[in-house]
C-alpha positions as CSV (number, residue, x, y, z in Angstrom):
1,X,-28.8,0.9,-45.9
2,X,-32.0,1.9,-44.1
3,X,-32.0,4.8,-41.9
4,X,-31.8,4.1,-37.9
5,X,-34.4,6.1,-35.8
6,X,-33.2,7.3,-32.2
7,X,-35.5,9.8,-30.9
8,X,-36.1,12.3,-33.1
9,X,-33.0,11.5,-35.3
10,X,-33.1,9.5,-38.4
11,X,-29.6,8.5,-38.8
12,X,-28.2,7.1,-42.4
13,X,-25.0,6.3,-42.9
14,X,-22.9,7.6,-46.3
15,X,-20.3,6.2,-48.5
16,X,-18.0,8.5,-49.9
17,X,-15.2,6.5,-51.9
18,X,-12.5,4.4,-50.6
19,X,-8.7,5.0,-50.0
20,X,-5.7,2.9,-49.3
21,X,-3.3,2.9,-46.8
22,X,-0.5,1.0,-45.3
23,X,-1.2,-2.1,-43.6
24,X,1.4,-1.9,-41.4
25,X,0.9,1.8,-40.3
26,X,-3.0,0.7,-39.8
27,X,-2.3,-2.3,-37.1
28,X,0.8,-0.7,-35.4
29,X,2.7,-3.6,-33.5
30,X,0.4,-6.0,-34.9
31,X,2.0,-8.8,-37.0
32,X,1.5,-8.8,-40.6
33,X,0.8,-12.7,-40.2
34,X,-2.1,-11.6,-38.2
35,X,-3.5,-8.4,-39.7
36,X,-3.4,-9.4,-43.4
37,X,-5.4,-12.6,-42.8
38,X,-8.5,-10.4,-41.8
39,X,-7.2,-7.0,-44.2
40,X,-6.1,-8.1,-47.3
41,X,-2.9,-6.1,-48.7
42,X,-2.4,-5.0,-52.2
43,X,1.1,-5.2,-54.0
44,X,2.0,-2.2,-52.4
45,X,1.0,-2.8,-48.9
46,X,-2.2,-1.4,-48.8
47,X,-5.6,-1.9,-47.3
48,X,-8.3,-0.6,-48.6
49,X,-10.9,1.6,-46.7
50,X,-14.3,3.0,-47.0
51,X,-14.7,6.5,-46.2
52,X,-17.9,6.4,-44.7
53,X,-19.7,9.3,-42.9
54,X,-23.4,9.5,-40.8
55,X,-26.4,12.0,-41.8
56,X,-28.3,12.8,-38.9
57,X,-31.8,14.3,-39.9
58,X,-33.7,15.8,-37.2
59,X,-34.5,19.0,-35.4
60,X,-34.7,21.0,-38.4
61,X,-31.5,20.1,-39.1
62,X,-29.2,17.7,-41.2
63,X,-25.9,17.2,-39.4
64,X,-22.9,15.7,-41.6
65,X,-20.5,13.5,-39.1
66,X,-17.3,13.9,-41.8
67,X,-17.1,14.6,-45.2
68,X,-14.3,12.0,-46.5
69,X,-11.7,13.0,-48.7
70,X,-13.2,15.4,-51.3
71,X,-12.1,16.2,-54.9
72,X,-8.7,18.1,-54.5
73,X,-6.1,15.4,-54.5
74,X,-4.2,15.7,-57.5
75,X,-3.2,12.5,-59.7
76,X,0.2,11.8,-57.4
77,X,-1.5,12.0,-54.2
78,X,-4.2,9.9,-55.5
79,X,-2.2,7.1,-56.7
80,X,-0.4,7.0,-53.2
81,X,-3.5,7.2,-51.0
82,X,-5.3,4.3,-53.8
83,X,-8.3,6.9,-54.2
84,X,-11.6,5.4,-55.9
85,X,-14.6,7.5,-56.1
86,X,-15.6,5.8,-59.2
87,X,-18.8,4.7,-57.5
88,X,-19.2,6.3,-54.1
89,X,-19.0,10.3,-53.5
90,X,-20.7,12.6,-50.8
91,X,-22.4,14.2,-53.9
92,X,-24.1,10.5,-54.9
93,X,-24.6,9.9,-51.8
94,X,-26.3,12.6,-50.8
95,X,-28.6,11.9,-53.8
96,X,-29.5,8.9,-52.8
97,X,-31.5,10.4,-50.0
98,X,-32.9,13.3,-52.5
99,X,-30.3,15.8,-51.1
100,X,-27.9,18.0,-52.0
101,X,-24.8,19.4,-51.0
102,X,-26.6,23.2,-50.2
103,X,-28.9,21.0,-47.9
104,X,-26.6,20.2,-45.1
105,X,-26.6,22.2,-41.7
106,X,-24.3,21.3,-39.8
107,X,-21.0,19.7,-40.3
108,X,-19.7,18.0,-37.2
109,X,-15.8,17.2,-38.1
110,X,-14.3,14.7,-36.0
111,X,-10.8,15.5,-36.5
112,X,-9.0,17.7,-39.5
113,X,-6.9,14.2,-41.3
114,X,-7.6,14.6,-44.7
115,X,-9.7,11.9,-45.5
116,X,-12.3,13.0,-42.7
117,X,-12.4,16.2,-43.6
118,X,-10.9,17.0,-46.7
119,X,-14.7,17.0,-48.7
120,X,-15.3,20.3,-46.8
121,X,-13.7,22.7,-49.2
122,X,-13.9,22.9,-53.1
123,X,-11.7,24.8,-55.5
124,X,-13.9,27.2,-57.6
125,X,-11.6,28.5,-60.2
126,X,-8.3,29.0,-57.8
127,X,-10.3,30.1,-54.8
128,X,-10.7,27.4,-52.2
129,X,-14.7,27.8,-50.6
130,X,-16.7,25.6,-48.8
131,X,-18.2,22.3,-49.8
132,X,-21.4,22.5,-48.3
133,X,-22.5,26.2,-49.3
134,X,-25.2,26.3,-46.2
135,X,-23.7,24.5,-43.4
136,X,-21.5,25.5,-40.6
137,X,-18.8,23.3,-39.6
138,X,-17.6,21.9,-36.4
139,X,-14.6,21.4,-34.8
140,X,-12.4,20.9,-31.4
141,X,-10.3,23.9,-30.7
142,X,-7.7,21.7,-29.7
143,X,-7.6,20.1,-33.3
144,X,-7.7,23.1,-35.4
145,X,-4.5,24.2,-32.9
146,X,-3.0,20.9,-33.7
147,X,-3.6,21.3,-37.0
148,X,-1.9,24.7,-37.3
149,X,1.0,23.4,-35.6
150,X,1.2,19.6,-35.9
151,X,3.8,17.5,-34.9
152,X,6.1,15.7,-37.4
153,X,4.1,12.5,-37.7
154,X,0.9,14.0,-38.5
155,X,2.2,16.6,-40.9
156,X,1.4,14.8,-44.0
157,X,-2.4,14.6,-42.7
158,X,-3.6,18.0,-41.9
159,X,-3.5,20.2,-44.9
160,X,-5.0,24.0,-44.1
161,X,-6.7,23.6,-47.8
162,X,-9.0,21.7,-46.0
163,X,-10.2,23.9,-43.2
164,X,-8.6,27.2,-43.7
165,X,-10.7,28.5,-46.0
166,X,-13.6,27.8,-43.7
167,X,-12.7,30.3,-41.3
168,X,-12.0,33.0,-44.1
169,X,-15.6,32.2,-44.9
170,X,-16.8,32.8,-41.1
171,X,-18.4,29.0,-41.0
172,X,-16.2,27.2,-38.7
173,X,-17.3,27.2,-34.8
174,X,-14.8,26.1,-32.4
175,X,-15.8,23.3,-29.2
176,X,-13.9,23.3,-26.2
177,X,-14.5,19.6,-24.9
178,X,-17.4,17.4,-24.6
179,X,-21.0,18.4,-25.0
180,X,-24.7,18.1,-26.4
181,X,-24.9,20.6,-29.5
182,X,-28.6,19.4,-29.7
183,X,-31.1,17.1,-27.8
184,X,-30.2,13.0,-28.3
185,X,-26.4,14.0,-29.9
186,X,-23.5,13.5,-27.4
187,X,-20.4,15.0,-28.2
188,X,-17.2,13.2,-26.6
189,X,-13.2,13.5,-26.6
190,X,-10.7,10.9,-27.3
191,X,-7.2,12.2,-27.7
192,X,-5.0,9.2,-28.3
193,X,-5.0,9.1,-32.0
194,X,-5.1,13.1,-32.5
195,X,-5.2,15.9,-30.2
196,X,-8.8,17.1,-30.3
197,X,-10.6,14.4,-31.6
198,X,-14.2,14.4,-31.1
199,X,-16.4,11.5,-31.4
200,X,-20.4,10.9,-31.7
201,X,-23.1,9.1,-29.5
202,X,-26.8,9.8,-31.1
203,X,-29.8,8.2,-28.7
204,X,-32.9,7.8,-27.8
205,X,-35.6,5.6,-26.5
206,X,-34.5,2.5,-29.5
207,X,-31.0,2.9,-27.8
208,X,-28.1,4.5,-29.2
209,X,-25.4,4.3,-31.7
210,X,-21.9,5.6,-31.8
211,X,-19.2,7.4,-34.2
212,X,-15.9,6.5,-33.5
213,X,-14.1,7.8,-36.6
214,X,-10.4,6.6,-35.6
215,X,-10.5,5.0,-32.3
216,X,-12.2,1.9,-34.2
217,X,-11.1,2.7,-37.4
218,X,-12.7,-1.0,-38.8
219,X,-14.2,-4.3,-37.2
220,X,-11.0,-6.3,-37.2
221,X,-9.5,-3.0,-34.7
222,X,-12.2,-4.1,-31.9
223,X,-9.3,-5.9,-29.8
224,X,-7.7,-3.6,-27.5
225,X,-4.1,-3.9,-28.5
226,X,-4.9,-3.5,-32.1
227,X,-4.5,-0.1,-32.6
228,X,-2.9,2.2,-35.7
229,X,0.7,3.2,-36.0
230,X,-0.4,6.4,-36.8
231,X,-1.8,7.5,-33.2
232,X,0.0,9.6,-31.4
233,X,-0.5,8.0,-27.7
234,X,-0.8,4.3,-27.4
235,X,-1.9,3.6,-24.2
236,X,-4.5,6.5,-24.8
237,X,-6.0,5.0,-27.5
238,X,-6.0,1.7,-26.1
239,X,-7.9,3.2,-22.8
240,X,-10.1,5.5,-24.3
241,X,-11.3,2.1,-26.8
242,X,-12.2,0.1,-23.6
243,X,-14.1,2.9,-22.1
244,X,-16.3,3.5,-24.8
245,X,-16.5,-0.8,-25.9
246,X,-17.4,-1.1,-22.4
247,X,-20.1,1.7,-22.6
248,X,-21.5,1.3,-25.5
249,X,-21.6,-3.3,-24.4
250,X,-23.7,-2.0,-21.7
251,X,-26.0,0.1,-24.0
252,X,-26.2,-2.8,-26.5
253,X,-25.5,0.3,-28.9
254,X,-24.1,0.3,-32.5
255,X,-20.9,1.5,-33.7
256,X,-20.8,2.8,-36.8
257,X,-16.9,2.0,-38.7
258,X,-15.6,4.9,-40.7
259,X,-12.8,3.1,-42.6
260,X,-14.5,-0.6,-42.9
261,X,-14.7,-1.6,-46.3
262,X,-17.4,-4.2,-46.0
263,X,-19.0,-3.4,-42.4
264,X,-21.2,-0.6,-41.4
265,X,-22.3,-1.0,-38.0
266,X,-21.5,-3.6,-35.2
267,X,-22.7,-4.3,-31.8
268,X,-19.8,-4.9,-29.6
269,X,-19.6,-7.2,-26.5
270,X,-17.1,-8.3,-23.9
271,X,-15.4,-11.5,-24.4
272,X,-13.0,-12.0,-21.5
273,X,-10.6,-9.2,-20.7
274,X,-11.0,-8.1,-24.3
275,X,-14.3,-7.4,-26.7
276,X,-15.7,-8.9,-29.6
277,X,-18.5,-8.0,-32.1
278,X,-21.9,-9.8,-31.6
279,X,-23.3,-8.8,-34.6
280,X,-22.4,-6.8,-37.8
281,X,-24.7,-4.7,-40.2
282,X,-22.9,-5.1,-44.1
283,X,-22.0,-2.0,-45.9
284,X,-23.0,-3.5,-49.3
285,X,-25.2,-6.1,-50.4
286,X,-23.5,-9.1,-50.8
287,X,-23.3,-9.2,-54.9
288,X,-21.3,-5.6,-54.5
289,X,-19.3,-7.1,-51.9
290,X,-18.3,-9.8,-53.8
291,X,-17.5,-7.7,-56.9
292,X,-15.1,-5.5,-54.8
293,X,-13.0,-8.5,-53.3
């Protein structure tokens, strides 16, 4: 996909591998009439979904927004969770735009779930070190709390493998709410699907575009009430999705979709009470697309 200028960003957006997940657990009260006619289960219940993450180049710097699942997961855990990286990895990625992993910054983690931030560490014989050997990583205080400590729900998807090791290495800098950690990059809070997470608004004089990680986890959650049964706050989420649909209809911004297998961006609008997309950027070119269904 081509890069997106706003100011003096360039913003690309990344494809790390896919995962799968329950269907059911991914449109919460939704009706599995409904939800599978636009997701597609597997034998097992699963929907499939990207792992996709933004490069921000600009200001001297190269800011990762999430670094997808990583390399750790043994061959049980990947079998449950459906991993494929066959094709797609932050490594190839990254090569696509002549980088490397030791090029990176800045790592701006949304939330600590492992398949948004499970690509920040790497084992090197039995010792667990950062991914991204140059980069300092991001993170709400809130979250790394939450993480330490998490409630029974969300046990399963914070694993201290994934950001322990980056405070024994000195590279993790805590946040303490909303912010702008450099010119054109808006830092903002949404705490209905995890304590602490923190979403992204980059802009500039072409408009702006938006990184919602989990509170729009793919185009078919644009609808108010459809919502994960994995958040931990309901009416949170479903609030804190209106305010930034209704923001971002108003800035004719893009949203880019973390966990959409086939679309990248979209450009929401209001329709009625509720909101719709106006337009969608594909993930893939159609021929990939195609071979994937």
């Amino acid at each position: 996909m081509p890069s997106l200028p706003f100011g003096d960003w360039s913003v690309h957006t990344l494809e790390t591998g896919f995962l799968g997940l329950d269907g059911g657990s991914m449109f919460g009260s939704v009706p599995k009439p409904l939800w599978s006619r636009m997701q597609k289960p597997d034998e097992r219940n699963r929907i499939r979904l990207a792992m996709r993450c933004l490069l921000l180049e600009g200001h001297g710097r190269r800011v990762l927004v999430d670094d997808g699942i990583g390399a750790k997961f043994g061959a049980k855990l990947a079998d449950i969770y459906a991993i494929d990286q066959r094709e797609h990895t932050l490594e190839r990625a990254l090569q696509d735009h002549g980088l490397g992993v030791g090029d990176v910054t800045d790592v701006l983690l949304t939330h600590l779930h492992f398949d948004h931030a499970g690509g920040s560490t790497r084992l090197e014989g039995e010792r667990l070190i950062p991914r991204l050997p140059n980069a300092r990583y991001y993170v709400q205080r809130r979250n790394l709390e939450n993480a330490r400590d998490p409630n029974p729900r969300e046990r399963a998807s914070y694993l201290s493998e994934n950001f322990e090791p980056l405070e024994r290495a000195g590279v993790l800098t805590l946040w303490d709410g909303p912010g702008t950690p450099w010119p054109g990059l808006e830092v903002f809070t949404a705490d209905g699907h995890t304590r602490g997470q923190q979403l992204v608004r980059v802009f500039g004089p072409e408009g702006a575009l938006y990184f919602v990680a989990d509170l729009i986890p793919t185009a078919s959650h644009v609808r108010i009430p459809y919502i994960m049964g994995y958040d931990v706050a309901a009416i949170e989420t479903m609030a804190e999705k209106r305010a930034m649909l209704e923001r971002a209809a108003a800035e004719r911004a893009w949203v880019c979709l973390e966990h959409d297998p086939a679309i990248a961006l979209a450009r929401p609008q209001a329709d009625g009470d509720d909101f719709a997309w106006a337009e969608t950027v594909a993930a893939f070119p159609a021929a990939t697309r195609a071979a994937e269904a």
